[in-house]
N, C-alpha and C positions, 0 to 999 in steps of 0.2 A: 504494500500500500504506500502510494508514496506520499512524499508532503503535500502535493495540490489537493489530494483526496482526504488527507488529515485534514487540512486547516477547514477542507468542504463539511467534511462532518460536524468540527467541532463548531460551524458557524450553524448548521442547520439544528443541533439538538439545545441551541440557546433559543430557538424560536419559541414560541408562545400558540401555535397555530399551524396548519397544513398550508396555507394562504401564506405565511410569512414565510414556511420551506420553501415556497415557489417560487418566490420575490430571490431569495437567494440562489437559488439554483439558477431561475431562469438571468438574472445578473451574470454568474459562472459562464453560461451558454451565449449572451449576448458577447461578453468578451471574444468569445470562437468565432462572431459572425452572423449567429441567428438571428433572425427579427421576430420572427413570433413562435410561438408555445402552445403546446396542451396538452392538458395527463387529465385523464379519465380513467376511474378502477374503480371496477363493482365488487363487494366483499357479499358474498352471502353464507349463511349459516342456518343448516336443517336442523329439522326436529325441534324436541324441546315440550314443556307446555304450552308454550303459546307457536308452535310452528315455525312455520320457515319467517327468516328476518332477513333483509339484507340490507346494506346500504352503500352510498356512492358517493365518491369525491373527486370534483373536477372545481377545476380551474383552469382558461384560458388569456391569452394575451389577443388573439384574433380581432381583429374588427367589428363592431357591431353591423356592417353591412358584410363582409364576409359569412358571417353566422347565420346572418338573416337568408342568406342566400343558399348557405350547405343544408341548412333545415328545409328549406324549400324545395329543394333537388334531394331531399330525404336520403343524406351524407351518410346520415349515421346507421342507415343501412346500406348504401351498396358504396360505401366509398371504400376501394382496392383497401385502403391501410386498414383500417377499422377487421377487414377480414384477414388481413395477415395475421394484425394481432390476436387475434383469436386461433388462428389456428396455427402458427409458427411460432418459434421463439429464436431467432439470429433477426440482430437489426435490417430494416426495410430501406435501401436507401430509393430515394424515389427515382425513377429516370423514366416518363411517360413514353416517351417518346416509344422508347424500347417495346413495353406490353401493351401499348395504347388499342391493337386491334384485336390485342386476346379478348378484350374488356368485355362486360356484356353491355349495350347500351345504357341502363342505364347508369353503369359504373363512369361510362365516355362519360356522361351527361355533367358528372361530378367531376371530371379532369378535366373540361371544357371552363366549368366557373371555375376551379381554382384559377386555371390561365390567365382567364380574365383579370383574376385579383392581382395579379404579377407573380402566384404563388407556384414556382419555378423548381426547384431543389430543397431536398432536406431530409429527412430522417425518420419512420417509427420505429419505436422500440416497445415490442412487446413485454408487459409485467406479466406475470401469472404464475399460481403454485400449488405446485407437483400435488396431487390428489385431492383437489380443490373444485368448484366452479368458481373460484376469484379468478379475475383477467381485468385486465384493461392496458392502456400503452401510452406512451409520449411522441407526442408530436411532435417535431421544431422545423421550422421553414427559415431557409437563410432566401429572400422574397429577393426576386429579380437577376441574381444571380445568373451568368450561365454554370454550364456543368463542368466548364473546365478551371473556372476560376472555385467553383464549388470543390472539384477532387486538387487544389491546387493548394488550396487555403482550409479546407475547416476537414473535409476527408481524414487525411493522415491523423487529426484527432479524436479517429473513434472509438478507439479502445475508452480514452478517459471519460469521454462522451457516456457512453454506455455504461461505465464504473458508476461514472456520478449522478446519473439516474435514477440509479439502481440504491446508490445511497439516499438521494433523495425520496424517493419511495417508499425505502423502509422506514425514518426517521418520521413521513409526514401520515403514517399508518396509525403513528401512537397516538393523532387525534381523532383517529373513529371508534365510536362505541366496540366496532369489532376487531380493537388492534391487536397487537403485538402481547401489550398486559394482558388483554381477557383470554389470548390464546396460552398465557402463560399461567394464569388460575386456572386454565380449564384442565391442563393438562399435563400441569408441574414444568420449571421448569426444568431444559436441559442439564442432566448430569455431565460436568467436564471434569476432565483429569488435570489435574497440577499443572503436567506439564503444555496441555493444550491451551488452559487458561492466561500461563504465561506467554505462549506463542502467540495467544491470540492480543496480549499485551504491547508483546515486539509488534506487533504487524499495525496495531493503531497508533506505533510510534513512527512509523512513517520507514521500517526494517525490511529488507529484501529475506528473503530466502537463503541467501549466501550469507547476510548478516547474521540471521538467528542461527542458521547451523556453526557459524564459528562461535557464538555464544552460547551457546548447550554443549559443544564440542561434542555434534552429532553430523553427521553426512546428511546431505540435502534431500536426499532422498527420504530420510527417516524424518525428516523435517514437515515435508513434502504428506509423507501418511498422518504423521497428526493435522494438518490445513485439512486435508480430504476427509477425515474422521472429525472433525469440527463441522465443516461444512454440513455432513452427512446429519450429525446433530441438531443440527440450527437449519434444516431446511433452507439454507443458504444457496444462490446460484454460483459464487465466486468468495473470495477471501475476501475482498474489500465492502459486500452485504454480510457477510458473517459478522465481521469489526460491527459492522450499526446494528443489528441482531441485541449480538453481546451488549452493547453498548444503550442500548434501547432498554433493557431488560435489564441491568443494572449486575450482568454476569461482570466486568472486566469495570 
């Protein structure tokens, strides 16, 4: 986890709100280039005595005439991303161009008004977790862009891109009825070993891989099965969601 990813966490778990994660996050992301935003994630939860519950948190930067216009062209059902995220999980970079005639019309219909809007290049990133119906994703649009200033300039940053997402996500979970906490009265939290707890230490200190193995004075490898044995635990997609897991939940 490196330091850009530290300093992203420890600025997102001083928020007060899911609304003020975004304000951060989406700041982080404007620096790359983006110009507008949005995360949408449905949480639901069966059973129970009172039944199924679920609920939803979104927040966008879009336009009020863009919005007005994807609802119109009924976005939030046939727009291409919107089905990635749900049924994929490696990030969506957009390039219409490319699948523009797989489309079914009226998915076109919806790549037609974004054009209009100048909304050119950008990113989903599927959220969603492993034996769940929870999904939803992130948007970002770097607006008017072409594609080559787009793979020139914000591209090469997707790994962090996607990291800090994914941190953001989890950190802005802890303000719904059904986060992080209730998942963790429901179901105890995760048992960690010593030594995974400490790793999971190094790594929110901003520690590579190489760095904690020579600090354990253990091979990287062995280093390597406790992260994946953490992860494994914390229903985490990556070390650097595991860190805000931990960190969410008051393990680390």
């Amino acid at each position: 986890m490196n330091n850009q990813l530290t300093d992203l966490l420890t600025l997102l778990m001083r928020c007060s709100s899911y609304e003020e994660c975004w304000k951060v996050f989406y700041s982080d992301m404007q620096s790359l280039g983006f110009v507008h935003g949005q995360y949408c994630y449905a949480m639901n939860r069966r059973g129970g005595e009172k039944g199924d519950k679920s609920t939803f948190l979104a927040v966008s930067n879009y336009s009020d005439s863009f919005m007005a216009d994807y609802l119109d062209c009924k976005g939030e059902k046939y727009d291409y991303s919107v089905d990635w995220c749900l049924q994929q999980d490696n990030v969506l970079k957009w390039d219409s161009k490319k699948r523009y005639s797989s489309l079914s019309p009226e998915a076109q219909i919806v790549e037609n008004m974004s054009y209009d809007h100048q909304i050119l290049n950008g990113l989903s990133i599927p959220l969603k977790e492993n034996g769940s119906d929870n999904w939803g994703g992130i948007g970002l649009s770097a607006t008017a862009i072409d594609d080559k200033e787009f793979d020139r300039d914000i591209y090469p940053h997707l790994e962090y891109i996607h990291q800090a997402a994914l941190l953001f996500h989890t950190v802005a979970q802890k303000f719904s009825k059904y986060d992080l906490f209730v998942k963790s009265e429901q179901y105890g939290l995760p048992i960690l070993k010593p030594i995974e707890k400490e790793t999971l230490k190094c790594l929110s200190g901003g520690l590579f891989l190489q760095d904690i193995a020579q600090r354990f004075h253990k091979s990287p490898d062995t280093v390597n099965g406790y992260i994946r044995d953490i992860k494994k635990k914390l229903k985490a997609r990556t070390s650097c969601q595991a860190v805000a897991i931990a960190v969410v939940l008051g393990i680390v």
